[in-house]
C-alpha positions as YAML, in Angstrom:
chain: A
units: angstrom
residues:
- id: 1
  name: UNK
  ca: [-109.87, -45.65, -58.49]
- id: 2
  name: UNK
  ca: [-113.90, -46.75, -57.87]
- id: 3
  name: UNK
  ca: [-113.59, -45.17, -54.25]
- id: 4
  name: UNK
  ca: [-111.53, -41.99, -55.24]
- id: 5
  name: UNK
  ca: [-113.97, -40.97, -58.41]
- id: 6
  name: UNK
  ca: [-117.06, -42.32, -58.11]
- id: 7
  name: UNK
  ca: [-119.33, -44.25, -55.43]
- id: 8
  name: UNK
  ca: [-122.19, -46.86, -56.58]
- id: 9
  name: UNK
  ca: [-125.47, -46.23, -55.74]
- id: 10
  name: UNK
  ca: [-127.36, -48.84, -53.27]
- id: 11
  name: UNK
  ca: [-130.00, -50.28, -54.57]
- id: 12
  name: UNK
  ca: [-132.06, -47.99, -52.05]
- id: 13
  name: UNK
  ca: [-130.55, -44.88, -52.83]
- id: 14
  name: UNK
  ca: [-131.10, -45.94, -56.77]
- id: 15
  name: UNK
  ca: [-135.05, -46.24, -56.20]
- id: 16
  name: UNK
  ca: [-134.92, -43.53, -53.92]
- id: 17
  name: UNK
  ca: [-133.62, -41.19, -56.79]
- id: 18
  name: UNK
  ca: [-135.24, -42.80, -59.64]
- id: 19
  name: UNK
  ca: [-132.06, -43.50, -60.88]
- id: 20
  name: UNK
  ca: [-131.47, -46.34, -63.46]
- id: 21
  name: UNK
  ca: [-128.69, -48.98, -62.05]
- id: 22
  name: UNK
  ca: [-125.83, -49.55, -64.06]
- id: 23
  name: UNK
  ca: [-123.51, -51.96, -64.16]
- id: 24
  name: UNK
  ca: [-119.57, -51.88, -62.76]
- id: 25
  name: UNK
  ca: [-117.83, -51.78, -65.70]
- id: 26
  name: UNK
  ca: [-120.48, -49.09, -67.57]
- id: 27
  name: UNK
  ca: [-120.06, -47.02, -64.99]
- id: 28
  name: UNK
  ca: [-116.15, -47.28, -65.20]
- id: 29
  name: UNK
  ca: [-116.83, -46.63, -68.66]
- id: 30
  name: UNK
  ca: [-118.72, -43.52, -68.31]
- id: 31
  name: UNK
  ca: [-116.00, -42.54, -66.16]
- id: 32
  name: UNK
  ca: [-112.74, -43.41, -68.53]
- id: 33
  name: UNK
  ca: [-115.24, -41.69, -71.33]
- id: 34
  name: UNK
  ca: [-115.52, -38.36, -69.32]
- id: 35
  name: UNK
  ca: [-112.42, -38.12, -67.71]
- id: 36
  name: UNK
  ca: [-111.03, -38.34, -71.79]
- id: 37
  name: UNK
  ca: [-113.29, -35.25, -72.70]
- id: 38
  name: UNK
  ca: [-112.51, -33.49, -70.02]
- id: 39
  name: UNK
  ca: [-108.87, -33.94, -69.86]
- id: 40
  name: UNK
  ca: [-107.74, -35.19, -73.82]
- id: 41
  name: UNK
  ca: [-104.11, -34.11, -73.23]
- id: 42
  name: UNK
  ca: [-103.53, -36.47, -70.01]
- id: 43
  name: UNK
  ca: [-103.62, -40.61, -71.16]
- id: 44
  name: UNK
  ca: [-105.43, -42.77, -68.63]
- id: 45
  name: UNK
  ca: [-103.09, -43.79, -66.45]
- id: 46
  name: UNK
  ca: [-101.74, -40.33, -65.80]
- id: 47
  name: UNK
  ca: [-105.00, -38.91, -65.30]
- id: 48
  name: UNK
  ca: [-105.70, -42.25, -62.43]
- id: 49
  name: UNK
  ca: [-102.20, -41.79, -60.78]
- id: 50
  name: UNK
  ca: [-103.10, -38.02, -60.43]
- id: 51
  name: UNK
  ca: [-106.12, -38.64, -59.08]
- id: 52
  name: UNK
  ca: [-105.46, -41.52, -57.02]
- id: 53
  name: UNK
  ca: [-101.95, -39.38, -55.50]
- id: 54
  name: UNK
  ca: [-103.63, -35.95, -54.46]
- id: 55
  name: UNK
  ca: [-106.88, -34.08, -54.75]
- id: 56
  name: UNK
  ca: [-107.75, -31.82, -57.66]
- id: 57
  name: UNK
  ca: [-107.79, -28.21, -57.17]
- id: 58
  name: UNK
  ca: [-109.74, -26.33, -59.48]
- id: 59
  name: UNK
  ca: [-107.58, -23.18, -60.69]
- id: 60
  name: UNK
  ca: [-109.31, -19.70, -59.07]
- id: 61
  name: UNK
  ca: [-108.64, -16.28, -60.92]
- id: 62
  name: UNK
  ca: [-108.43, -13.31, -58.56]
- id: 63
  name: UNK
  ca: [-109.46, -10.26, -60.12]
- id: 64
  name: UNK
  ca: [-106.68, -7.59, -59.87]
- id: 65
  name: UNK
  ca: [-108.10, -4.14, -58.20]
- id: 66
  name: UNK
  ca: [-107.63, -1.11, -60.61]
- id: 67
  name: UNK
  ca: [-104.95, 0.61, -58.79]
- id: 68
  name: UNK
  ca: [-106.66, 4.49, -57.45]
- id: 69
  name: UNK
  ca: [-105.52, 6.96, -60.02]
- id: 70
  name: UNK
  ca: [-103.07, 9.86, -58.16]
- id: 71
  name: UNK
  ca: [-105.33, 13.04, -57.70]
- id: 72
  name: UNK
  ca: [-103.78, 15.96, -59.93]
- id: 73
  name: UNK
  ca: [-103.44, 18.90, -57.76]
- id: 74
  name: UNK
  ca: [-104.54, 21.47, -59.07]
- id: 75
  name: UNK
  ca: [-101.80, 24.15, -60.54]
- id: 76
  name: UNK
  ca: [-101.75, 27.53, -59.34]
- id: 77
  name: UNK
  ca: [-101.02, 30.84, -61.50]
- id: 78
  name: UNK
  ca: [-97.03, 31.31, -61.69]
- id: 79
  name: UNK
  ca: [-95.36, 34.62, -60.81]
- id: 80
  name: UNK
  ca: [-95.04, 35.87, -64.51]
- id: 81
  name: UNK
  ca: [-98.83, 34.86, -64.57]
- id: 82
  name: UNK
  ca: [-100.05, 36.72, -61.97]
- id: 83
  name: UNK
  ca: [-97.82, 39.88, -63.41]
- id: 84
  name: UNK
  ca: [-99.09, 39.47, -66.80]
- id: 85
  name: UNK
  ca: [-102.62, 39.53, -65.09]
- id: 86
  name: UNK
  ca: [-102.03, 42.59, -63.24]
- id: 87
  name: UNK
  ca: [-103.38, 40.85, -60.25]
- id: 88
  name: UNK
  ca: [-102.14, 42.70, -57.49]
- id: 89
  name: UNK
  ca: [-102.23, 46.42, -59.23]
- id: 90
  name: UNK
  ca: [-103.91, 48.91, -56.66]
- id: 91
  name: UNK
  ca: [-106.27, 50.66, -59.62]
- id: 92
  name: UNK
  ca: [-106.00, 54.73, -59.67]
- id: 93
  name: UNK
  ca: [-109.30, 54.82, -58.64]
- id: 94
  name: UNK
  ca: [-108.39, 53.08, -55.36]
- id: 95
  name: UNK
  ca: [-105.31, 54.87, -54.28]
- id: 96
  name: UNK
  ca: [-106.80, 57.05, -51.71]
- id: 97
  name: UNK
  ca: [-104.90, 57.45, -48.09]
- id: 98
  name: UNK
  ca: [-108.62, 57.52, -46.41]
- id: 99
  name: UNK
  ca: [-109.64, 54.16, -48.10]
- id: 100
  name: UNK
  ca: [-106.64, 52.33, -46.03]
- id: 101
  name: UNK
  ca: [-107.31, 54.06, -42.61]
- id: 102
  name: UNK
  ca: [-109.18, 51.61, -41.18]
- id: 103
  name: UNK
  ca: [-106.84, 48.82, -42.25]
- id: 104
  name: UNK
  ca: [-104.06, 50.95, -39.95]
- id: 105
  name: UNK
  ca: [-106.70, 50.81, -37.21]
- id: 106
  name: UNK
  ca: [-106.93, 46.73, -37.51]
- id: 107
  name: UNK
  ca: [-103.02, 46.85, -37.76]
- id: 108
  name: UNK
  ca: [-102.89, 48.67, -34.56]
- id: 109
  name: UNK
  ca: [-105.41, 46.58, -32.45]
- id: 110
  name: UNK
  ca: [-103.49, 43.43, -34.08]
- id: 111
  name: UNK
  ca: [-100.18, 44.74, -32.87]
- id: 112
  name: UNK
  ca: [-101.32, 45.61, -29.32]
- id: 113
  name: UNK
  ca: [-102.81, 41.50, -29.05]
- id: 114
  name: UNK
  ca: [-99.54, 40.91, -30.46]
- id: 115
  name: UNK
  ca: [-97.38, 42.58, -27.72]
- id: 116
  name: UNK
  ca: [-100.13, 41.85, -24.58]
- id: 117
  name: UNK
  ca: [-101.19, 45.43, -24.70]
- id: 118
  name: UNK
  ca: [-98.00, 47.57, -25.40]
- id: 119
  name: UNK
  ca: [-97.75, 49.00, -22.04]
- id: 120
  name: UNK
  ca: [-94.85, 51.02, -20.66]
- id: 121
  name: UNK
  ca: [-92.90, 49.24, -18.72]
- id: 122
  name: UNK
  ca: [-93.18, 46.91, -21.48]
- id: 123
  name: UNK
  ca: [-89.49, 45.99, -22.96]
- id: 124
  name: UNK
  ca: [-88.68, 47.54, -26.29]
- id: 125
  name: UNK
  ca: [-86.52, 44.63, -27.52]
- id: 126
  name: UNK
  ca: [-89.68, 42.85, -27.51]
- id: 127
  name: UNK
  ca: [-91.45, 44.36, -29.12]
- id: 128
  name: UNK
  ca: [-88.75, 45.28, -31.53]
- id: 129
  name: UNK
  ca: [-88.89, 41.07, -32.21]
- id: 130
  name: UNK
  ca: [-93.12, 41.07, -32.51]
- id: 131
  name: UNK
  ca: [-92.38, 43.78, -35.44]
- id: 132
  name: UNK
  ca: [-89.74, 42.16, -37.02]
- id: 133
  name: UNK
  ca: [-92.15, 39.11, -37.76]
- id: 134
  name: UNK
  ca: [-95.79, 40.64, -37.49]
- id: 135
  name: UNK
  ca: [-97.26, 41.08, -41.16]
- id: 136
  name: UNK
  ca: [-97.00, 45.23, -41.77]
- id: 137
  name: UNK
  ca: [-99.70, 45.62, -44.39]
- id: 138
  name: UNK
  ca: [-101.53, 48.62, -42.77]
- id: 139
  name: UNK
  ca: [-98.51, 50.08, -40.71]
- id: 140
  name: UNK
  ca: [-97.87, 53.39, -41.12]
- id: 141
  name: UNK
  ca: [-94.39, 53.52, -42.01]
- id: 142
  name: UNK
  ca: [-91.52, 56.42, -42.91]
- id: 143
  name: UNK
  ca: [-88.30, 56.27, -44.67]
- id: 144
  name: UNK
  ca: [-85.75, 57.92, -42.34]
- id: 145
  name: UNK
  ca: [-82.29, 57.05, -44.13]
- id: 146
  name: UNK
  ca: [-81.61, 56.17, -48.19]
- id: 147
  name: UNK
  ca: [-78.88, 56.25, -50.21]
- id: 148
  name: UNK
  ca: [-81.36, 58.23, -52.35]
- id: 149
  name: UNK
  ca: [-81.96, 61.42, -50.71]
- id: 150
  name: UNK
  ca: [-85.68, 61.24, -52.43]
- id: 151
  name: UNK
  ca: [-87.13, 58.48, -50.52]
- id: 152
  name: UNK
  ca: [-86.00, 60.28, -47.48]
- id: 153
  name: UNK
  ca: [-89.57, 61.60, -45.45]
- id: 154
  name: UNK
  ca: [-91.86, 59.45, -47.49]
- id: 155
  name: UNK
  ca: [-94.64, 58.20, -44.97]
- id: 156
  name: UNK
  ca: [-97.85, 56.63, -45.91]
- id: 157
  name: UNK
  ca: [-99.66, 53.60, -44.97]
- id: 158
  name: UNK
  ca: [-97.88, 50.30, -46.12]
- id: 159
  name: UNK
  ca: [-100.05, 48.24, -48.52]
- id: 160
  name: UNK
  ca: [-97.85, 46.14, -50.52]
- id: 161
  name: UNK
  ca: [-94.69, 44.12, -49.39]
- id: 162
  name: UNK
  ca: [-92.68, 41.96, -51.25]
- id: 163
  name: UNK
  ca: [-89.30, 40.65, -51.15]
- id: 164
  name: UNK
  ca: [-87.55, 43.86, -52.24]
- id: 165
  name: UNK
  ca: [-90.19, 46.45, -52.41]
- id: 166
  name: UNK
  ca: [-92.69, 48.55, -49.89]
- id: 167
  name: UNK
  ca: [-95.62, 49.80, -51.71]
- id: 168
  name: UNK
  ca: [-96.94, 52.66, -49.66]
- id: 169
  name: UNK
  ca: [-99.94, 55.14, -50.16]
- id: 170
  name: UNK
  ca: [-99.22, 58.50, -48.73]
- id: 171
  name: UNK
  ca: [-101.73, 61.59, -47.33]
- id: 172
  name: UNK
  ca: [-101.48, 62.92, -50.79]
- id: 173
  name: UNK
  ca: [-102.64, 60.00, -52.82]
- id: 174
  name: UNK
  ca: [-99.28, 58.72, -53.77]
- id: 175
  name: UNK
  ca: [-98.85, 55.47, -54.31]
- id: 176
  name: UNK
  ca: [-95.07, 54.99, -53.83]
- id: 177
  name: UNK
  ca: [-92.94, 52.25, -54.55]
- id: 178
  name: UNK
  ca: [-89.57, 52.14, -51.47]
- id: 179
  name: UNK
  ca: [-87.23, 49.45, -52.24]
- id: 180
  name: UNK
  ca: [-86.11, 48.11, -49.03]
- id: 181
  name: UNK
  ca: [-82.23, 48.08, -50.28]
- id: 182
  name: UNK
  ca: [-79.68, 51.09, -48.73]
- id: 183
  name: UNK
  ca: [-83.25, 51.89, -47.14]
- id: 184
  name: UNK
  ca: [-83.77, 52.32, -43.08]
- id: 185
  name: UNK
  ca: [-87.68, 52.48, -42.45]
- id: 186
  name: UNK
  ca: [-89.24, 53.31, -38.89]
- id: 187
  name: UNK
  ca: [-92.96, 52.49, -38.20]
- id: 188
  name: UNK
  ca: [-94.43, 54.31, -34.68]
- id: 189
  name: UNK
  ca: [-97.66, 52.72, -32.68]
- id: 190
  name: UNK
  ca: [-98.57, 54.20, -29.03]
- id: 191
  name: UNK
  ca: [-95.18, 56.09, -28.18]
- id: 192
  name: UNK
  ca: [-93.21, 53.12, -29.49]
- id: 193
  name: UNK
  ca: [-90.32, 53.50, -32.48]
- id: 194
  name: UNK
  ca: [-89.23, 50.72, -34.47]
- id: 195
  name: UNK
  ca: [-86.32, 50.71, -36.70]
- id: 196
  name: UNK
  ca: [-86.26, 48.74, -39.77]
- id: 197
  name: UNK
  ca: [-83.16, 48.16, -41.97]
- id: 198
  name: UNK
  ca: [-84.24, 47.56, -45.20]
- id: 199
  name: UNK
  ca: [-81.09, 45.74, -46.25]
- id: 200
  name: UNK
  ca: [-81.43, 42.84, -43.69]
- id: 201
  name: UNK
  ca: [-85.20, 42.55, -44.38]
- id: 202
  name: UNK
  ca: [-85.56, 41.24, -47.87]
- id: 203
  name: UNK
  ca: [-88.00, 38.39, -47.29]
- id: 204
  name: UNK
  ca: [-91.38, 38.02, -47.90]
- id: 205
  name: UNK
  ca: [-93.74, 38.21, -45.26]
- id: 206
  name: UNK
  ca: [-94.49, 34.96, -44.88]
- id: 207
  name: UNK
  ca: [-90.95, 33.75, -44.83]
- id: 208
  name: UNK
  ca: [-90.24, 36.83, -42.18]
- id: 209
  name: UNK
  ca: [-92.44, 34.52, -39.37]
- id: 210
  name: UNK
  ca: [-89.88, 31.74, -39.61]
- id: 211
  name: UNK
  ca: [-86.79, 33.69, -40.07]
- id: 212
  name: UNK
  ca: [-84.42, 33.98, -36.59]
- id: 213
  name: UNK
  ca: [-82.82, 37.68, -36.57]
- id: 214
  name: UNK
  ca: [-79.75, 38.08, -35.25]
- id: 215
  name: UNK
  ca: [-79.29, 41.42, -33.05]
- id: 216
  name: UNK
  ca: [-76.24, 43.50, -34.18]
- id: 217
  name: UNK
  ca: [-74.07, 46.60, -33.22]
- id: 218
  name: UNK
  ca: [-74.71, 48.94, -35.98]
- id: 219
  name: UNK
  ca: [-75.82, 48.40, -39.62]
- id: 220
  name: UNK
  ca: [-73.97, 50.44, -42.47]
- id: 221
  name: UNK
  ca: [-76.58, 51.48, -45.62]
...
């Protein structure tokens, strides 16, 4: 017990630290006496055979880290939002054919990048599958075939697609809205003619890049 709590001064190390000598038993005394503050709920010989057994290991509290609060993305407008907010209405005041011209002449450089310079001898199936996934907004395109004889000859430059519609401002001002369904469209650049069947293209234009098409015979309206 003496050589696990506490160790007697010399008389040396007593003068040394101006420290008063006690006696052995008042210094087991002041021991027993603190050891009873400091641990009332343990009796004396519990609190030696604890000692005497092991060493004591004060109790440490980690602090927990606040765990990092998930970022809220921020929402975007939904679809009836954006109608509600009119956000993609061309304005009267905008639907002129000459205001779109140069957006057909950045359509037609993009294509020719697009198809490594659209020469001749260049094979029309390719570029056939460039047009089927290039983005369109600024072709000039023409309805050739509809189940509704009035969409038939409509040309203009395309500014709009969506999933079922063409939006498409014509020479006269127009703004015309084509729905691609029991449509066949065909958009011309440098001598080449594309066909486009309306009915097989319903997709947006950005799912258009991913989508495989599959060639086929003949397509009915």
């Amino acid at each position: 017990m003496k050589a696990v709590i506490y160790h007697a001064f010399s008389h040396k190390e007593a003068k040394d630290h101006d420290v008063q000598e006690l006696g052995t038993q008042r210094a087991e005394a002041f021991v027993r006496a603190f050891l009873k503050q400091s641990i009332p709920h343990m009796s004396q010989e519990d609190c030696e055979s604890h000692l005497q057994r092991k060493a004591v290991i004060l109790e440490y509290f980690t602090r927990l880290k606040p765990k990092p609060r998930p970022k809220k993305k921020s929402k975007g407008l939904s679809a009836k939002q954006r109608r509600d907010m009119r956000l993609f209405d061309i304005k009267p005041e905008q639907q002129r054919y000459s205001l779109f011209l140069p957006l057909h002449e950045l359509w037609k450089q993009y294509i020719r990048d697009l198809c490594n310079g659209l020469k001749p001898d260049t094979q029309p199936q390719m570029i056939q599958a460039k047009l089927l996934k290039a983005d369109l907004h600024g072709a000039i395109i023409s309805v050739t075939k509809s189940k509704c004889p009035s969409y038939v000859g409509v040309t203009g430059i395309l500014l709009q697609e969506t999933k079922h519609v063409f939006k498409i401002i014509t020479k006269e001002d127009h703004l015309k809205v084509i729905p691609k369904l029991n449509c066949v469209f065909t958009i011309e650049i440098d001598d080449f003619i594309s066909y486009i069947y309306g009915s097989k293209f319903q997709l947006r234009a950005s799912e258009r890049s991913a989508k495989k098409f599959k060639a086929k015979g003949s397509i009915d309206l």
